[in-house]
N, C-alpha and C positions, 0 to 999 in steps of 0.2 A: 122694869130695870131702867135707874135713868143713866146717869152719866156712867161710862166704861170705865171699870178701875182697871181691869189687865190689858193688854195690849190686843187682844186676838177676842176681846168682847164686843167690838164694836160689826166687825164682818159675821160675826156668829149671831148674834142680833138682825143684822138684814137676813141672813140668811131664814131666821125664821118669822119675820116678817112680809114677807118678798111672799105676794098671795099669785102672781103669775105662775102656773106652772112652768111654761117652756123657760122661765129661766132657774129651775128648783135644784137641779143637778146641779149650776155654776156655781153655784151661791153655797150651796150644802160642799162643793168641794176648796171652795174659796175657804168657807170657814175649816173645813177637815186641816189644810193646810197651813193654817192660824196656830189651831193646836198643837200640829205638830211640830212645826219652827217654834212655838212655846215650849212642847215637853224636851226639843235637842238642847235649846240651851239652858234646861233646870237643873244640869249638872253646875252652870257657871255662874247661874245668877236664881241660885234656888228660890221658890214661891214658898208661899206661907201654906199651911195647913187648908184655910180658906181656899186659896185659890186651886188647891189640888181638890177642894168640892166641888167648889164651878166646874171644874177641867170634865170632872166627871160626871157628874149631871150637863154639863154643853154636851158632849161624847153621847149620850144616852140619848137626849133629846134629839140631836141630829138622826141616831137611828132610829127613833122612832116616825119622825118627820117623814124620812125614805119610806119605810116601812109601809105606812098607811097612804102616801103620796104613790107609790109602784102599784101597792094593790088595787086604788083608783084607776089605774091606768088599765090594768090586767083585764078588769070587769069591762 
């Protein structure tokens, strides 16, 4: 991914680049937070079809990020 086209790519990118675990939780919640101040104001300044893919493949990615980053921990 190079330059951010949406506003809330650029902290969703650290976040899954960011290979420190102790900061995995900030970062995956920094970026949750991105999305979401993205999806409250898509009533006012709608995205394009595109950016409702990212939106959802970010979203997914991030959970799967947790996912296999928690069970690392678990073990």
């Amino acid at each position: 991914m190079g330059r951010a086209r949406y506003s809330w790519q650029k902290v969703y990118t650290s976040a899954l680049r960011d290979s420190d675990p102790r900061r995995l939780l900030a970062r995956v919640e920094q970026a949750t937070l991105a999305l979401e101040g993205r999806a409250a104001e898509w009533g006012i300044r709608p995205g394009t079809p595109a950016e409702l893919k990212e939106v959802r493949k970010a979203i997914a990615a991030l959970r799967k990020l947790l996912k296999g980053k928690m069970a690392v921990r678990v073990s």
